[in-house]
GUMISE-60631 format. One record per residue (C-alpha): residue number from 1; x, y, z. Coordinates in Angstrom, 1 decimal, padded with zeros to 4 digits, always signed. Example, Ala and Ser with C-alpha at 12.3 -4.5 7.8 and 13.67 -1.06 7.14 Angstrom:
(1 (+012.3 -004.5 +007.8))
(2 (+013.7 -001.1 +007.1))
//
This chain:
(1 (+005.3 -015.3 -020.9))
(2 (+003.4 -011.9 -020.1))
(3 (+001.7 -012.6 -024.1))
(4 (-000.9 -015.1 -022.2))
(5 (-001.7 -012.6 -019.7))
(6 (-005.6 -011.8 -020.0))
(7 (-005.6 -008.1 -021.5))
(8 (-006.6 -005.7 -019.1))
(9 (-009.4 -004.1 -021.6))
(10 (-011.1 -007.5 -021.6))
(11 (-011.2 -008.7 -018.0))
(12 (-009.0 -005.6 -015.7))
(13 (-009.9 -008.1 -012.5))
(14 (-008.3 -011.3 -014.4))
(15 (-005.4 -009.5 -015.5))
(16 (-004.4 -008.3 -012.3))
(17 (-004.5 -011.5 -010.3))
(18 (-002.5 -013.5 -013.2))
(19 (-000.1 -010.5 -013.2))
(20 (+000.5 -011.0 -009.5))
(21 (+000.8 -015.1 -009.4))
(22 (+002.5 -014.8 -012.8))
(23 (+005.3 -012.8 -011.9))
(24 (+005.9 -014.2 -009.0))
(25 (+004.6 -011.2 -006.5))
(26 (+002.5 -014.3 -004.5))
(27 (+000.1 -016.9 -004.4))
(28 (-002.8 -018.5 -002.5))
(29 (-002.0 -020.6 +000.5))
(30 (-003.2 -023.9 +001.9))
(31 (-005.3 -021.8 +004.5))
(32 (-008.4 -020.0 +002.8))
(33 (-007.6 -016.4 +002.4))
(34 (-004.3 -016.2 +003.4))
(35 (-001.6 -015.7 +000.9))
(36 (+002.4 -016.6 +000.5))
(37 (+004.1 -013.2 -000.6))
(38 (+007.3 -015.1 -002.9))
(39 (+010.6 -013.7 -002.8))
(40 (+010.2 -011.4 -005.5))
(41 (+006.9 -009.9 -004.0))
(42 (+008.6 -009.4 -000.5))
(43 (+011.7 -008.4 -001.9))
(44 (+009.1 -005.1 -003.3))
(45 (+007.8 -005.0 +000.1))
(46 (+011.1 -004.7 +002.0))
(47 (+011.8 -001.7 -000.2))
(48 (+008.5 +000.1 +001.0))
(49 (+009.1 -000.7 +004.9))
(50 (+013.1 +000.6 +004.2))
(51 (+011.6 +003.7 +002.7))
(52 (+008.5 +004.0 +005.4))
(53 (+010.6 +003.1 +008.3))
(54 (+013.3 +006.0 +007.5))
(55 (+010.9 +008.7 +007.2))
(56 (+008.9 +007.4 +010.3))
(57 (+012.6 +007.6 +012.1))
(58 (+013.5 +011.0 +010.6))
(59 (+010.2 +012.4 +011.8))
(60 (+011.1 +011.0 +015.0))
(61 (+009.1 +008.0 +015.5))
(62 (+010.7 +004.5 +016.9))
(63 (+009.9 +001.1 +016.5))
(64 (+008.2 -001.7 +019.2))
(65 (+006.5 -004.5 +019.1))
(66 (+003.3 -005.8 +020.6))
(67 (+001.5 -008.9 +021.3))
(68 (-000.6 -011.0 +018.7))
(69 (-003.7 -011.0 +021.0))
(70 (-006.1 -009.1 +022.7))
(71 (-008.1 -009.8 +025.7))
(72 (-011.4 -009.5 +024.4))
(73 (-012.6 -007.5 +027.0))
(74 (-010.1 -004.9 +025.7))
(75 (-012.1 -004.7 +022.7))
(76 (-015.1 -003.8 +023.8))
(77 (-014.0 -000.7 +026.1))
(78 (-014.3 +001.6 +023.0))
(79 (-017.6 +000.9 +022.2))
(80 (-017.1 +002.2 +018.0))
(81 (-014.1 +000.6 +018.3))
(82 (-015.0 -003.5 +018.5))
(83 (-018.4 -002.6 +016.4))
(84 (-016.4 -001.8 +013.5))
(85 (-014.1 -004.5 +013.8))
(86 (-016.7 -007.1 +015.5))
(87 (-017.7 -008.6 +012.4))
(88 (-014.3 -009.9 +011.0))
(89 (-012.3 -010.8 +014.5))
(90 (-010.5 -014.5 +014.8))
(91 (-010.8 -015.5 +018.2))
(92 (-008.9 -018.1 +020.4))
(93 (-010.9 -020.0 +023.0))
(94 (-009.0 -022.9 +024.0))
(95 (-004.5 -023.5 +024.6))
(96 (-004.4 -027.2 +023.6))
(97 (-005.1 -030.0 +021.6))
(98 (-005.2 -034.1 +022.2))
(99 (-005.8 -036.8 +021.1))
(100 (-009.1 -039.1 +020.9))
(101 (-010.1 -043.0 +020.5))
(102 (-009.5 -043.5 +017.1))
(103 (-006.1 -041.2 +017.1))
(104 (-007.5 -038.0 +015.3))
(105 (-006.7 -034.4 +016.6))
(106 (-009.5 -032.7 +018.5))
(107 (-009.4 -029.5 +020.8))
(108 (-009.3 -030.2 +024.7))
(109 (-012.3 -029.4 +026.0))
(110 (-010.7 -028.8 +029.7))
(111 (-008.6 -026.5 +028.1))
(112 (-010.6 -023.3 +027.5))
(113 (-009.4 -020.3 +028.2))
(114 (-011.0 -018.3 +030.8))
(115 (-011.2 -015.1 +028.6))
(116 (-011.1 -015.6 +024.9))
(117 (-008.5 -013.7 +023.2))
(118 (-008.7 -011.5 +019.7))
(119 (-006.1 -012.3 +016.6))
(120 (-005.3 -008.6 +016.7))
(121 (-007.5 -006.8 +013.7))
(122 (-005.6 -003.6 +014.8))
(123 (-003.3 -002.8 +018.1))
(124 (-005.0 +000.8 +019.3))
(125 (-006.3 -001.3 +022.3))
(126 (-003.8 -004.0 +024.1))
(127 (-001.1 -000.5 +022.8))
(128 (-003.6 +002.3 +025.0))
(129 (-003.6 -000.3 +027.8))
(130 (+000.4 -000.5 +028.0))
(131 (+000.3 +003.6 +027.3))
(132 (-001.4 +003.7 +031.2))
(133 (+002.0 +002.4 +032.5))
(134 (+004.2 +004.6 +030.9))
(135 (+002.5 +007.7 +031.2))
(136 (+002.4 +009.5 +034.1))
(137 (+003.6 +013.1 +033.6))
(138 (+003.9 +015.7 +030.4))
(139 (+007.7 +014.8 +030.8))
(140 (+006.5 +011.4 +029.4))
(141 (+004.9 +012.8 +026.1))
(142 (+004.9 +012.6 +023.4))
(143 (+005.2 +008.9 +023.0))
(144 (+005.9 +008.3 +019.0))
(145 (+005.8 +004.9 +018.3))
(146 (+005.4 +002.7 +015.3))
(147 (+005.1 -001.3 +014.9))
(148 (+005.9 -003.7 +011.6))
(149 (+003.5 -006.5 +012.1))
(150 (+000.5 -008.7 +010.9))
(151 (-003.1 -008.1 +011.4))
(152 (-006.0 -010.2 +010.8))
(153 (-009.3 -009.3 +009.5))
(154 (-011.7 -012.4 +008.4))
(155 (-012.4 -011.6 +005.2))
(156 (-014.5 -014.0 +003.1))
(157 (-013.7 -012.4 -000.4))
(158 (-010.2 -012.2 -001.1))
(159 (-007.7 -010.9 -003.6))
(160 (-004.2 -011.3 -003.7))
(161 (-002.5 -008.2 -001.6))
(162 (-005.7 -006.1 -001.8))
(163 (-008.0 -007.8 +000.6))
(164 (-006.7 -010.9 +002.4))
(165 (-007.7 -012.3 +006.3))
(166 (-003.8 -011.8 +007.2))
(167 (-001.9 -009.3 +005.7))
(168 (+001.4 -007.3 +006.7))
(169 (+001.3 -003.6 +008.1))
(170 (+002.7 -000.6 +009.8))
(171 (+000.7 +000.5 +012.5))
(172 (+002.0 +003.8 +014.6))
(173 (+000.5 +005.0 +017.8))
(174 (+001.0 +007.9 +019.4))
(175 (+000.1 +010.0 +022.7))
(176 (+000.4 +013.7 +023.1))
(177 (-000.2 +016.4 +025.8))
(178 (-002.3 +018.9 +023.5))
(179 (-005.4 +018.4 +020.6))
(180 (-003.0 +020.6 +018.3))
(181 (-000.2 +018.3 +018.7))
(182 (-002.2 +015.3 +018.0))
(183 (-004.1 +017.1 +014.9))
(184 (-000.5 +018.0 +013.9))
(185 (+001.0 +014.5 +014.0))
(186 (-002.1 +012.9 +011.9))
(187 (-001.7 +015.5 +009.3))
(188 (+002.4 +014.7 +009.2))
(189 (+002.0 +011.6 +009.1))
(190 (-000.8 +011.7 +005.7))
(191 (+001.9 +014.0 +004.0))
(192 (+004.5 +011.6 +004.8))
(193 (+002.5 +008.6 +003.1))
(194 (+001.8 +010.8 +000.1))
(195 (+005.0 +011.7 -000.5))
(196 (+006.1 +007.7 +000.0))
(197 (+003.2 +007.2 -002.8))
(198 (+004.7 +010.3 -004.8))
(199 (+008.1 +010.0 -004.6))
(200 (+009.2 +005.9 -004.1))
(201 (+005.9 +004.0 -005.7))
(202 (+005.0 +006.7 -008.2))
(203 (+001.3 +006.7 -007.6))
(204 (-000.3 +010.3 -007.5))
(205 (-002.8 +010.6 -004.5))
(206 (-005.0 +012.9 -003.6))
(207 (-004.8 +014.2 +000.2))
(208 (-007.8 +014.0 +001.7))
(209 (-010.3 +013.6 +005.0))
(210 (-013.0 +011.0 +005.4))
(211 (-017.1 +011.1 +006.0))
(212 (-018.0 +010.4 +009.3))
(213 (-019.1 +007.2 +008.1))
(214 (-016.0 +006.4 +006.0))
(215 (-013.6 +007.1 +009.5))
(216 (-012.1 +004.6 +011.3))
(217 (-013.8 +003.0 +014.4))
(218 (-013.1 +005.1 +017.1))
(219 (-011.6 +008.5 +015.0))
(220 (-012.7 +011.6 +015.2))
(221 (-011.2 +012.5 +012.1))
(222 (-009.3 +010.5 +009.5))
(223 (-006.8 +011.5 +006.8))
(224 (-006.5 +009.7 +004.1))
(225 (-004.5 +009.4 +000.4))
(226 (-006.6 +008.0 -002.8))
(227 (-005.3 +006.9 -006.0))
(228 (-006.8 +005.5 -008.8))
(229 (-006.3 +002.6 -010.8))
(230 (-006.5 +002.1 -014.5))
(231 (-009.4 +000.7 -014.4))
(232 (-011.4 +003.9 -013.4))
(233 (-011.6 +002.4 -009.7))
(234 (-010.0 +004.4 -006.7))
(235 (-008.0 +002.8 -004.0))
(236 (-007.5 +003.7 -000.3))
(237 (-003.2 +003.6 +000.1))
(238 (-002.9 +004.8 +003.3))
(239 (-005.3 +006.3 +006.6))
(240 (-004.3 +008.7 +009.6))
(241 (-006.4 +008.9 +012.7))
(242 (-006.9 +011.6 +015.0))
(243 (-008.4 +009.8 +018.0))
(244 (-008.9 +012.7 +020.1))
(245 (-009.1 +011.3 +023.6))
(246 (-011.5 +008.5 +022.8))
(247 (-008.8 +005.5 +023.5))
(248 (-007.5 +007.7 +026.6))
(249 (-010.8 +007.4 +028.0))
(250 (-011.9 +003.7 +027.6))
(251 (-008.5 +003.0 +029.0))
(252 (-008.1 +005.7 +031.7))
(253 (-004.4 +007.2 +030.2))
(254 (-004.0 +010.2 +032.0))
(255 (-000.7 +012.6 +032.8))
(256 (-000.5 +015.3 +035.1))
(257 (+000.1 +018.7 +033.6))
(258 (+002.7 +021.6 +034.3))
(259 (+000.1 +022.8 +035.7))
(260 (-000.5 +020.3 +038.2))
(261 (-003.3 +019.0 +036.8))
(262 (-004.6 +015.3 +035.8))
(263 (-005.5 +015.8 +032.0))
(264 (-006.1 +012.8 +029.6))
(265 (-003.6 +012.0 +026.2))
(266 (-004.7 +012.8 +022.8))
(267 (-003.9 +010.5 +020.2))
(268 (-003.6 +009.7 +017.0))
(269 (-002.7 +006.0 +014.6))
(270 (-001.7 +005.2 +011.5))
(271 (-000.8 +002.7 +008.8))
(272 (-000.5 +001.2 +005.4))
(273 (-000.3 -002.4 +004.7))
(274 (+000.6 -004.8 +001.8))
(275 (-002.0 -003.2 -000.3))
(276 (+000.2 -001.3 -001.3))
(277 (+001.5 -003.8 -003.7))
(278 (-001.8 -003.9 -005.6))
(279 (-001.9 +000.1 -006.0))
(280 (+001.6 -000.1 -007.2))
(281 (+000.7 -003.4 -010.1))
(282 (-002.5 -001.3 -010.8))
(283 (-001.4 +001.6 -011.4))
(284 (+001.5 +001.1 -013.7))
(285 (+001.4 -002.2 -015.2))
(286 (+000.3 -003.1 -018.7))
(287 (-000.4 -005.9 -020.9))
(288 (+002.8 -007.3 -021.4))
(289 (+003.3 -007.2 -017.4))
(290 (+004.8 -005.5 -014.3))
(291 (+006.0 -001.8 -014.8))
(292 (+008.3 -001.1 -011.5))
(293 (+009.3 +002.0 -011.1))
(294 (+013.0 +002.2 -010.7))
(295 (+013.0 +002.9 -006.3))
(296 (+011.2 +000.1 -005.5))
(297 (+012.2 -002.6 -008.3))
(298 (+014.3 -005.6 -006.7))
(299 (+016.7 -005.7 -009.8))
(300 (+016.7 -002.5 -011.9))
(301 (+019.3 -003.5 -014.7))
(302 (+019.1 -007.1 -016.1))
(303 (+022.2 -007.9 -018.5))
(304 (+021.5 -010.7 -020.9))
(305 (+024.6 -012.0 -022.6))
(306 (+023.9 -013.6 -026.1))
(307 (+026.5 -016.0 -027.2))
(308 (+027.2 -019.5 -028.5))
(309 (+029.5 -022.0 -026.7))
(310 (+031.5 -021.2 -023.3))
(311 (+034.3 -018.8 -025.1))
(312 (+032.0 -016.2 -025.9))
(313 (+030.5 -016.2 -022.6))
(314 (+033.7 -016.0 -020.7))
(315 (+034.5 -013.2 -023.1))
(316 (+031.1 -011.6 -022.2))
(317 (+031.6 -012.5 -018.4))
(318 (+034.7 -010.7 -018.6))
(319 (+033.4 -007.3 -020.3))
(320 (+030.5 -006.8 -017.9))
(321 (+032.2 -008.0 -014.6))
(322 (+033.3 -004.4 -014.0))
(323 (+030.6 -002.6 -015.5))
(324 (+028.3 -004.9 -012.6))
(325 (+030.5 -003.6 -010.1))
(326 (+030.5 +000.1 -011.1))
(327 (+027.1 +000.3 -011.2))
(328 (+026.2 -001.6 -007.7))
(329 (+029.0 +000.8 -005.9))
(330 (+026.5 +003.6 -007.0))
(331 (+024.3 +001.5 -005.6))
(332 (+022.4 +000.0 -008.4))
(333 (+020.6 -003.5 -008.5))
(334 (+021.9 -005.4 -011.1))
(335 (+021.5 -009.2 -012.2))
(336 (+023.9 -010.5 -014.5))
(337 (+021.5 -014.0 -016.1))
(338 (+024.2 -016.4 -017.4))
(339 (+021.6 -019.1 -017.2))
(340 (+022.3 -021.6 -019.7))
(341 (+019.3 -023.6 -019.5))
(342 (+017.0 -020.6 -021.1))
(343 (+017.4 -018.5 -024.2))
(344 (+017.6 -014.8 -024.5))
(345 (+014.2 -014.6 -026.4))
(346 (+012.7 -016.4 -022.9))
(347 (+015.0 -014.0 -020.4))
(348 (+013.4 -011.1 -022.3))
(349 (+010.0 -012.1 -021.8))
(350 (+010.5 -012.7 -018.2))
(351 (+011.7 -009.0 -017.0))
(352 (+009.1 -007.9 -019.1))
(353 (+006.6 -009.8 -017.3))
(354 (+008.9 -008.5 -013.8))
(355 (+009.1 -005.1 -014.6))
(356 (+012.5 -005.1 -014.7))
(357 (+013.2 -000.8 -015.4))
(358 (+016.2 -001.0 -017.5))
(359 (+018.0 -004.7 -019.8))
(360 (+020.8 -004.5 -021.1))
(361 (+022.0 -007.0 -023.6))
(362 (+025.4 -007.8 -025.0))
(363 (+025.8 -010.3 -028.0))
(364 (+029.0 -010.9 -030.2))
(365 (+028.9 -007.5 -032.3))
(366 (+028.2 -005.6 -029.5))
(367 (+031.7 -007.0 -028.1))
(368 (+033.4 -006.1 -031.3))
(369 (+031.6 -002.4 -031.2))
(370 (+032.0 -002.1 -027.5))
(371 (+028.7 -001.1 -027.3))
(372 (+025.2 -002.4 -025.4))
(373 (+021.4 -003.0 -026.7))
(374 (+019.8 -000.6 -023.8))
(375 (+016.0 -001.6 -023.5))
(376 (+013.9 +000.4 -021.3))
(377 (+010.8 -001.4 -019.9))
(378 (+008.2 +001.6 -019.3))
(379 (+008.0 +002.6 -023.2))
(380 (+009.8 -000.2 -024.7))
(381 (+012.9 +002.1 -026.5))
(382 (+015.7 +000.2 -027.2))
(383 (+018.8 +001.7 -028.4))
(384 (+022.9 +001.0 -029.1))
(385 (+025.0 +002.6 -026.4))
(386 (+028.7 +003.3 -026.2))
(387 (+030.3 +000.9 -023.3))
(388 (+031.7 +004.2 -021.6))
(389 (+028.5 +005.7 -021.7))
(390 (+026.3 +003.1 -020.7))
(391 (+026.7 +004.1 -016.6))
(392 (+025.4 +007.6 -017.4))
(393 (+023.1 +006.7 -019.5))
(394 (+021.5 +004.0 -016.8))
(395 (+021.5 +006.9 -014.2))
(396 (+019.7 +009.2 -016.5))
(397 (+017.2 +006.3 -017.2))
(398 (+016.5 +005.3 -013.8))
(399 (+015.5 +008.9 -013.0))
(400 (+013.6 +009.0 -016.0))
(401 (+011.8 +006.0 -015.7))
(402 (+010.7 +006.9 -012.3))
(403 (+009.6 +010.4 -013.8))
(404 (+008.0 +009.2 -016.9))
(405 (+005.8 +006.2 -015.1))
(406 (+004.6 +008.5 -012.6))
(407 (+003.7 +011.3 -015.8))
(408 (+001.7 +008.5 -017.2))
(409 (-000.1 +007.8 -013.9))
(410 (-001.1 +011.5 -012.8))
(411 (-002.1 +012.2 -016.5))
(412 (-004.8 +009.3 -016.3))
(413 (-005.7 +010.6 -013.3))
(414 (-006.0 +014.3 -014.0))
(415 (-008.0 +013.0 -017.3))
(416 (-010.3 +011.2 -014.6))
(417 (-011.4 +014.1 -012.4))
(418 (-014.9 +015.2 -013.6))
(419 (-016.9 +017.7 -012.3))
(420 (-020.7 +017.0 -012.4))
(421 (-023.6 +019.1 -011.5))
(422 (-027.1 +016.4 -011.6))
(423 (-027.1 +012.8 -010.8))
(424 (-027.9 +012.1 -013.7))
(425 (-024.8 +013.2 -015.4))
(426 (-023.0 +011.6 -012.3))
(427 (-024.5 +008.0 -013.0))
(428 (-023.4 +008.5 -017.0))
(429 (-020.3 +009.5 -015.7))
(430 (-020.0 +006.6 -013.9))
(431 (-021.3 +003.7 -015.4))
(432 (-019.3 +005.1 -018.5))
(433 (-015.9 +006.6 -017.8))
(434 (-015.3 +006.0 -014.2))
(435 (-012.9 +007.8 -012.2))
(436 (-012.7 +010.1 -009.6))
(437 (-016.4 +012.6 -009.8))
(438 (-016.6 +016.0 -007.5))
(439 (-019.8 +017.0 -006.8))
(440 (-021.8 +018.6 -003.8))
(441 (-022.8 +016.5 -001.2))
(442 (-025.7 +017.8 +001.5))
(443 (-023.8 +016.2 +004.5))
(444 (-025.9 +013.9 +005.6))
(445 (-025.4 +010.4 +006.0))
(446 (-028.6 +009.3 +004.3))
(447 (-027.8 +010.8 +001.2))
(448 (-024.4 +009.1 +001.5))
(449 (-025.9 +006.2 +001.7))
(450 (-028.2 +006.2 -000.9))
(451 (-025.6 +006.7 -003.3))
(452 (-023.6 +004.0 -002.2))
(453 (-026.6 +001.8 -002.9))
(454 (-027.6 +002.9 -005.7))
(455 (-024.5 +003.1 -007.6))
(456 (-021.9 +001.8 -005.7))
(457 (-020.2 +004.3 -005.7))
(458 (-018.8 +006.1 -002.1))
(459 (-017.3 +009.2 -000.8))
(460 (-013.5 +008.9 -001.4))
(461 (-012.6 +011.6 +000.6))
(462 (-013.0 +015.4 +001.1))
(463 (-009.7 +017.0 -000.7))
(464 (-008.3 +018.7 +001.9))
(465 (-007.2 +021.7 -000.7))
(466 (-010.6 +022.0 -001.9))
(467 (-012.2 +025.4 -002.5))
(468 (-015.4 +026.8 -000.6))
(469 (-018.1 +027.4 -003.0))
(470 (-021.6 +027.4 -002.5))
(471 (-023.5 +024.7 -004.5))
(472 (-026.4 +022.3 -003.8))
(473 (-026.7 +018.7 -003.9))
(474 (-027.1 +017.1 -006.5))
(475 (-029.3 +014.4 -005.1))
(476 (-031.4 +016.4 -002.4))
(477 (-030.6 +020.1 -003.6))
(478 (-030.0 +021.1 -000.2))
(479 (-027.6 +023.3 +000.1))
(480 (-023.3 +022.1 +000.0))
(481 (-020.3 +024.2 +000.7))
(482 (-017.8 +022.4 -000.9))
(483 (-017.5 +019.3 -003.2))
(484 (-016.4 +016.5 -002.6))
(485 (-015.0 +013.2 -004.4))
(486 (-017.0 +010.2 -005.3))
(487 (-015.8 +006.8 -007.2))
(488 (-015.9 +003.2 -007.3))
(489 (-013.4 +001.6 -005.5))
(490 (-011.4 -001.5 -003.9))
//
């Protein structure tokens, strides 16, 4: 099964969407650049929003939900705000349909809607608008909110979970008294998504803030956490905004202050979305298919039984039905595949090709040895474990796994940070190795943008640990404080 996946040396860009359609993550729909997330895919996803959604609640956020659309003229009361978004809005303009002569469906004319309404791109407006009712003092702050929904963004190039019109998000919004406390949540909120990446997907990020023309519409700042793929090229897993009191002022939110006095909200927003999923096939995967790391894989032990005729299987059935029920009250996954209809060689190849961390297999001399075949998917180790030591042993190699992919990952990474000093060396760099390049930047936009055309390449983000030091840039030579990181990306 994963032997007919494309290699990822020849094409990386074929290889990752067979890997996604053939392992079941999702496919493309009946409606142009929209996708179906399977079972398998959305199973993955549930296990990032149960691991999002309890660190949003332990840092004391809640969850609400918000409408679908937004009255145009919402949109357009933060002027950056529907300029960055203008271009790939959906828009409703009429409520029904009927029916005409010759019986084919057409839109009814009379029924057009006396403001047009936007297929929500992002909430920060129809949510800033509801914000003016419900504040009214500093007892009513901070408000720390956070939504599970779709978004829409017309996109005419798509690719399965990295760039698709519809796609699934978290989206948090939040209103505070002081600047500080907004600049504070923004920054929380970063560190919570790069530990998520860290610690659950396994995907080392680097913490970082965005160029002013890298920032959302409507920030004043924006956080952000990169990673990079093994193909050299970085991806964007997650954005925090500090929106300073732009959103307060297009939609008049103001509170009245201990002092007594009327004072507009700070805000901030944040979110990561379904892309996820493509950072976490990227990053890990390989040639054979899906490498899952342990917290987020749907099953994370697969026992195949190997037998001839029903006897053997009951025999087998019987052997692993308590071992399935230790190891789920520790609260391990596990899928016992009894199938008769496929061989073991063909069950093998499948959790290969679904990343399944940890199979176990258990023929007729393993029954007579009491033992287990233990297969591990990340480096492919098998080896012959005692029956009462299999539990440990699949403990220690869930943590292991989880450890060892995420080794792999950050060594790539840390083998793909190059420092260069000409533009010359940064275009060889480039067009040969890839990766993440720090380099001194003049600060100006122009320059920005003439590296993005001429090599494609864009400002990732400005590591928020890195050092002053006093450099010049290596396009203009004016003078740069800092570097700052440069790659190819999603």
């Amino acid at each position: 099964m994963g032997k007919n996946l494309t290699k990822r040396s020849e094409d990386y860009s074929k290889w990752y969407n067979e890997l996604v359609v053939k392992a079941d993550l999702a496919e493309n729909s009946g409606v142009r650049g929209c996708m179906v997330i399977k079972p398998y895919g959305y199973a993955i996803w549930e296990k990032m929003q149960a691991a999002l959604d309890k660190m949003f609640k332990e840092t004391g956020h809640e969850n609400a939900y918000f409408p679908l659309f937004i009255p145009k003229s919402y949109l357009s009361k933060e002027a950056s705000h529907v300029e960055g978004f203008a271009k790939e809005c959906a828009v409703v303009t009429h409520y029904r349909l009927k029916t005409d002569e010759d019986g084919s469906i057409i839109v009814d004319e009379d029924a057009k809607l006396e403001e047009e309404l936007i297929v929500r791109p992002t909430s920060e407006t129809i949510i800033w608008d509801t914000y003016r009712k419900w504040i009214q003092s500093y007892r009513d702050l901070p408000i720390l909110i956070n939504q599970w929904a779709n978004v829409v963004r017309w996109e005419m190039r798509t690719r399965l979970f990295l760039r698709t019109a519809e796609f699934l998000w978290q989206e948090g919004h939040t209103a505070h008294a002081t600047e500080k406390e907004a600049i504070v949540e923004a920054e929380q909120m970063m560190n919570v998504y790069a530990h998520f990446a860290q610690e659950h997907m396994a995907v080392p990020v680097i913490k970082g803030l965005k160029t002013e023309s890298e920032r959302f519409a409507g920030a004043v700042e924006t956080y952000c956490i990169e990673a990079l793929m093994q193909d050299g090229k970085a991806l964007q897993a997650g954005t925090s905004h500090f929106l300073g009191q732009n959103f307060a002022k297009a939609f008049d939110v103001k509170f009245t202050s201990k002092e007594g006095k009327q004072e507009l909200v700070w805000a901030t927003s944040w979110g990561v979305s379904t892309r996820l999923m493509g950072a976490l096939v990227m990053t890990h995967s390989d040639d054979n298919g899906l490498v899952l790391p342990p917290k987020l894989a749907p099953i994370q032990v697969v026992i195949v039984p190997i037998y001839k005729g029903e006897e053997q299987l009951d025999q087998i059935t019987e052997r692993v039905t308590p071992l399935i029920k230790e190891l789920r009250s520790k609260g391990v996954s596990v899928k016992f595949d009894n199938r008769d209809t496929y061989k073991p060689g063909f069950k093998f190849a499948e959790y290969e090709l679904k990343g399944v961390p940890i199979r176990l297999a258990i023929g007729k001399r393993d029954m007579e040895n009491n033992t287990y075949e233990v297969a591990r998917r990340d480096t492919f180790e098998k080896e012959t474990v005692n029956a009462d030591d299999v539990v440990s042993k699949i403990e220690f190699l869930l943590e292991d796994i989880q450890k060892n992919i995420y080794k792999k990952a950050l060594d790539y990474r840390e083998d793909h940070i190059t420092e260069v000093n000409s533009y010359e060396e940064f275009k060889e760099i480039l067009e040969n190795k890839g990766g993440f390049i720090s380099a001194h930047w003049d600060g100006s936009k122009e320059t920005e943008e003439q590296i993005k055309n001429e090599t494609k390449a864009t400002i990732r983000c400005i590591p928020i640990d890195s050092k002053e030091e006093k450099g010049v840039c290596m396009v203009t030579g004016e003078p740069s404080k800092k570097r700052v990181l440069f790659a190819k990306a999603y």
